[in-house]
C-alpha positions in Angstrom: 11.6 -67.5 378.5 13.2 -64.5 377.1 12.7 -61.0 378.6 12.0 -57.9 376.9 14.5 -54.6 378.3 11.7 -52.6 379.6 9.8 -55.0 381.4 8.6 -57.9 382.6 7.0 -59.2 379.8 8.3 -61.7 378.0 9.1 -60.9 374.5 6.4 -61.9 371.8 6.9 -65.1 369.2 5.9 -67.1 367.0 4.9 -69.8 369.2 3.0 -67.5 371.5 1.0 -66.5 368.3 0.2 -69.9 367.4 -1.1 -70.7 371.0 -3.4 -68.0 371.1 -4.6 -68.4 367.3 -5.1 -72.2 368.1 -3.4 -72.9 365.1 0.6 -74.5 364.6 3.9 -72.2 364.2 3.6 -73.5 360.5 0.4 -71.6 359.8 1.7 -68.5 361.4 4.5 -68.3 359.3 2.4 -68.9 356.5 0.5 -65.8 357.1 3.3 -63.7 358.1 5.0 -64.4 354.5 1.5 -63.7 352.8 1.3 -67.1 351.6 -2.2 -67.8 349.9 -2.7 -71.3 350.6 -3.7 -70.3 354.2 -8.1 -70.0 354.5 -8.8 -66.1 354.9 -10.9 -66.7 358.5 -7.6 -69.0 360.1 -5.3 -65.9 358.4 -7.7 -63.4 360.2 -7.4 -65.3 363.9 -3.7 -65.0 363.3 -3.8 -61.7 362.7 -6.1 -61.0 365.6 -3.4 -62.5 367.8 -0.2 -60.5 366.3 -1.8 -57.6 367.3 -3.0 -59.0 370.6 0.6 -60.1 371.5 2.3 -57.3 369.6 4.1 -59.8 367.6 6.5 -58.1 365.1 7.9 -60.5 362.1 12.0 -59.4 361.8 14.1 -62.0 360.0 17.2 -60.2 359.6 17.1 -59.3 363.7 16.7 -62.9 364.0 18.9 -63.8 362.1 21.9 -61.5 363.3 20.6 -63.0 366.6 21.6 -66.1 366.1 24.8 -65.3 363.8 23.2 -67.9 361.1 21.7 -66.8 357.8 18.3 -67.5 356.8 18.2 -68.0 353.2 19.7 -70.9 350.9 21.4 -70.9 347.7 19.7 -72.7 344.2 23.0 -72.8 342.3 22.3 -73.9 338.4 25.5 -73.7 336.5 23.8 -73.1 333.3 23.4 -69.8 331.0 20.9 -67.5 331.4 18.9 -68.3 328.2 18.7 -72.1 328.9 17.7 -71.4 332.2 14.7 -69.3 331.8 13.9 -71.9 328.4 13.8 -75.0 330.4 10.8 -75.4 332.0 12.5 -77.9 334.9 14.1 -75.2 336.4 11.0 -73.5 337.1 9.5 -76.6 338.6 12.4 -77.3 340.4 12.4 -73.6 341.9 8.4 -74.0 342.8 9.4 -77.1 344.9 11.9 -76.0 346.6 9.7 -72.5 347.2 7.0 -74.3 348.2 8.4 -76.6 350.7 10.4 -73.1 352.7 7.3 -71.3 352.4 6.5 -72.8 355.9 10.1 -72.3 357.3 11.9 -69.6 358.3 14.3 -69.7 355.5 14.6 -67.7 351.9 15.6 -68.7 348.9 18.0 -66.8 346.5 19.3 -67.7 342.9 23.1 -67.8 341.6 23.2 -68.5 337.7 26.8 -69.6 337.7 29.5 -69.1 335.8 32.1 -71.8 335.4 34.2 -69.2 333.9 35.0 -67.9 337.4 34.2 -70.6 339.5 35.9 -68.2 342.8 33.0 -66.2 342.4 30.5 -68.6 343.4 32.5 -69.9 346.2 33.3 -66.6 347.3 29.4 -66.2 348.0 28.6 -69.3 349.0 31.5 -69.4 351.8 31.2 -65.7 352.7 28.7 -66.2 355.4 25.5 -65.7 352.9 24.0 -68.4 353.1 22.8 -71.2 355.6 23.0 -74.1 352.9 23.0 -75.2 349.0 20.9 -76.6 346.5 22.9 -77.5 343.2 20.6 -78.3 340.0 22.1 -79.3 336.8 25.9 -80.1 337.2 28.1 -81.1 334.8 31.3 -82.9 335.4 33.6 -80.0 334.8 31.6 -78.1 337.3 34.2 -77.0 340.1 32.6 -74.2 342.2 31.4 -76.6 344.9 34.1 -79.1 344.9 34.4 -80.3 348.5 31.9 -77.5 349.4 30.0 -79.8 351.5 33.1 -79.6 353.9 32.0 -76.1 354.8 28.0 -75.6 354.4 24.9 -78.0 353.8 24.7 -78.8 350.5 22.2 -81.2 348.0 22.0 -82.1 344.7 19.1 -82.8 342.3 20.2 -85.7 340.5 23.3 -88.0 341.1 26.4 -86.2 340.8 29.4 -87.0 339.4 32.5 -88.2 341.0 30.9 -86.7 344.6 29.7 -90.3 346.0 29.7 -88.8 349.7 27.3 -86.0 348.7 23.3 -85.8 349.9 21.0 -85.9 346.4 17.5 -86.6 345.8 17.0 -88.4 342.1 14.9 -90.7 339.8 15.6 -93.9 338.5 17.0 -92.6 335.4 18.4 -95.7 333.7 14.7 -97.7 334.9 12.9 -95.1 333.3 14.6 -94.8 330.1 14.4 -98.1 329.9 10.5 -98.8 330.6 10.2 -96.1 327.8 11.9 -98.1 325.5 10.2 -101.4 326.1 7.1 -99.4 325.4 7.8 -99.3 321.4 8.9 -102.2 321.1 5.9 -103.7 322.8 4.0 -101.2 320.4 6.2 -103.7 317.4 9.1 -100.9 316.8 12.0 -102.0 315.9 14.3 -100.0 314.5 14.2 -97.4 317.6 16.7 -94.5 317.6 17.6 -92.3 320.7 18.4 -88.5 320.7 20.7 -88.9 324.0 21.2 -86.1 327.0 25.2 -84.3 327.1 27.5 -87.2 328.6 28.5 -85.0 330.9 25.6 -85.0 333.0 24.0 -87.9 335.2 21.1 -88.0 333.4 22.3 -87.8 329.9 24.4 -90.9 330.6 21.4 -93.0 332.6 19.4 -92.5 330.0 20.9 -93.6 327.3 22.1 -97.1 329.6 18.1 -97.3 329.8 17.6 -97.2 326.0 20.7 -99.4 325.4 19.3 -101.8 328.3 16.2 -102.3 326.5 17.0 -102.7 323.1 19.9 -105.9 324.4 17.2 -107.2 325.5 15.2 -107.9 322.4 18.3 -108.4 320.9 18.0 -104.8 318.8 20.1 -102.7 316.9 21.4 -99.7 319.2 24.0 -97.6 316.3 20.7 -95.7 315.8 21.9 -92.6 318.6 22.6 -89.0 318.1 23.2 -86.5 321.2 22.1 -83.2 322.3 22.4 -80.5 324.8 18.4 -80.8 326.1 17.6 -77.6 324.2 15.2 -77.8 321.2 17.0 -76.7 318.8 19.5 -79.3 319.3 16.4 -82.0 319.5 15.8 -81.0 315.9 19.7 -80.9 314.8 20.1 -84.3 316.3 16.9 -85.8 314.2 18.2 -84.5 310.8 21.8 -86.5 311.6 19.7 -89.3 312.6 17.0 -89.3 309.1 20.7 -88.5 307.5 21.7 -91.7 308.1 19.4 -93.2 305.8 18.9 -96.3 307.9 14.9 -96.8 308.9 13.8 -95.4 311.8 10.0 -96.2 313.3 10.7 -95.5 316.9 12.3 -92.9 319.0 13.3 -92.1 322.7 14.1 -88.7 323.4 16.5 -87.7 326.7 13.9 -85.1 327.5 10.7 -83.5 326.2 12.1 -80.3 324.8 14.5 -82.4 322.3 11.5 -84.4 321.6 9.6 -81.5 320.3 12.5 -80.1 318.2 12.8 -83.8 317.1 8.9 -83.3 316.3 9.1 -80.2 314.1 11.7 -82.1 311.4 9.5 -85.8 311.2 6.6 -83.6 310.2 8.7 -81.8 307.5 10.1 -84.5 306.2 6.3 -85.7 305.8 6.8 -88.6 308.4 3.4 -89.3 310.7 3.8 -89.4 314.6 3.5 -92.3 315.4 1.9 -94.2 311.9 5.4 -93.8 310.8 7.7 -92.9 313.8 6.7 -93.5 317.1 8.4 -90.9 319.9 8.4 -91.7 323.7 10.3 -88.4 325.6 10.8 -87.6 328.9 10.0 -84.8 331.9 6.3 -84.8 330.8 6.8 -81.0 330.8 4.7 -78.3 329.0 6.7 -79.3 325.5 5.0 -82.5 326.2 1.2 -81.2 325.6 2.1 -78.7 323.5 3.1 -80.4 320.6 0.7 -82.6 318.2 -0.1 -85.3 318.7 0.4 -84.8 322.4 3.8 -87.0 323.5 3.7 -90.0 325.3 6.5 -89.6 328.2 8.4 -90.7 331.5 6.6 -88.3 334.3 9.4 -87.3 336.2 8.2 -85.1 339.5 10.1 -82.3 339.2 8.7 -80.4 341.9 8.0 -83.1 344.0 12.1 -83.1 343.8 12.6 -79.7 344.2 10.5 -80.3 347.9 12.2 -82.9 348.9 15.6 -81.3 348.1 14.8 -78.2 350.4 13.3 -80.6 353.1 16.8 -82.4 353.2 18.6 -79.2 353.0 16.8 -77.6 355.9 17.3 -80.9 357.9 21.0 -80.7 357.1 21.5 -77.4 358.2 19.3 -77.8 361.9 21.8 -81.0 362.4 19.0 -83.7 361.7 19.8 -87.2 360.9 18.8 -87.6 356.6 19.3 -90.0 353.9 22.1 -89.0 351.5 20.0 -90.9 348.8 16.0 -90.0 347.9 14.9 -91.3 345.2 11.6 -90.5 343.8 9.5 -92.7 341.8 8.4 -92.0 338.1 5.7 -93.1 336.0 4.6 -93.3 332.3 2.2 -91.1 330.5 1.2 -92.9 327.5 -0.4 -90.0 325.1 -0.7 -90.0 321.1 2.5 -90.2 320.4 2.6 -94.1 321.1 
């Protein structure tokens, strides 16, 4: 056991804390970050027994102690406005807050710039950080090219071209697909899609889904337009699509936000949701219940992911044994909108 340099005594831990609070390390470092899941009268016997072993909570000394860093990286190589107006990357930040909340580790933020793709792996090689979390990528993204080499590193989603990487993912394409079936089961057939960017995993599963589906009833699939999953571009994407002037009475949307852009140019047109055109999205995000009627939508756990992303990390970087693959189930929330 580890000495103190003015005594006998061996130096106070966590552990030591735990035993004398009757409660597991877990909780004690719940109550040393200030976390308030933990019940005030377990919190008060843990602070009854810091002061009774002198116990003194210092990250950074234990962290020069060991010559490792305690924090990891969330890298999202997106710009700053799309990143605070997407509600997944809050969800995906909660999950992965929630899951170090009873580790030792922090979490910090990069918003990267592929403009300068040196700067993030400048930081992320410089000794910073203990291990990476990458949400988002594209398949021009080049900061973390081979990064894995050098630190821990997982993805949320599939990514491109990096078949050796850890990632934790939905069944994208299975999803999409199930959406689909669900209009024309509902007697839709003329169904148009408002696809994710191509240069992202899940823009390109998706749409697979969609086409998937409609094959197999032996439908139409010309009816597709793209965007960027930003609402404005939802809304762009359904005036090319009404443009067309072929009929449309069903739609699956990449993700909820384009859906609700989608949304605001049916109603102006004057077209019902769904009497008219019947919309199935995807995230089951706030956009979801915030529009009317309420959309009908893939569930896709976002935060569940963001957990399970930190818990693989975490195991990466303390040399565990982990799957390279997780994939998380989905699920369909039928609503209003079909």
């Amino acid at each position: 056991m580890k000495q103190d340099t003015s005594g006998n005594r061996p130096t106070p831990t966590l552990e030591m804390v735990a035993a004398l609070a009757g409660v597991s390390r877990a909780t004690v470092s719940r109550v040393v970050n200030d976390v308030p899941s933990v019940d005030e009268d377990i919190a008060a016997k843990v602070r009854q027994a810091i002061l009774a072993v002198n116990y003194t909570p210092n990250r950074a000394a234990r962290s020069l102690a060991s010559r490792r860093p305690n924090s990891v990286t969330l890298i999202v190589p997106e710009s700053m406005s799309k990143v605070f107006a997407d509600p997944f990357f809050a969800s995906v930040v909660q999950g992965v807050a929630l899951y170090l909340a009873d580790t030792d580790y922090t979490l910090n933020m990069v918003i990267a710039s592929e403009a300068k793709p040196e700067k993030t792996r400048a930081f992320l090689l410089g000794g910073n950080v203990a291990g990476a979390l990458v949400v988002s990528h594209h398949a021009g993204d080049r900061s973390w090219t081979h990064l894995s080499d050098y630190i821990p590193m997982v993805f949320a989603g599939r990514p491109l071209g990096e078949s050796a990487s850890y990632y934790v993912d939905v069944d994208n394409e299975a999803a999409a697909a199930g959406a689909t079936r669900l209009l024309i089961s509902n007697g839709r057939t003329n169904i148009a899609t408002i696809a994710g960017p191509q240069d992202m995993p899940p823009g390109i599963d998706r749409i697979s889904g969609w086409r998937l589906a409609m094959a197999e009833a032996g439908l139409d699939d010309s009816l597709v337009e793209y965007g960027d999953f930003t609402l404005a571009s939802g809304a762009k994407a359904m005036r090319r699509l009404l443009g067309s002037g072929k009929p449309i009475d069903g739609l699956f949307v990449a993700n909820d936000q384009m859906a609700a852009g989608a949304y605001t140019v049916l109603q102006e047109r004057g077209l019902r949701i769904p009497q008219d055109v019947a919309v199935v999205g995807f995230d089951d995000d706030s956009f979801a219940t915030s529009v009317n009627p309420q959309l009908t939508t893939v569930h896709h756990p976002i935060i569940e992911m963001g957990k399970k992303m930190a818990e693989i990390l975490v195991d990466l970087i303390e040399g565990k044994d982990t799957a390279r693959v997780t994939q998380i189930p989905t699920s369909l929330v039928i609503r209003e909108s079909a």
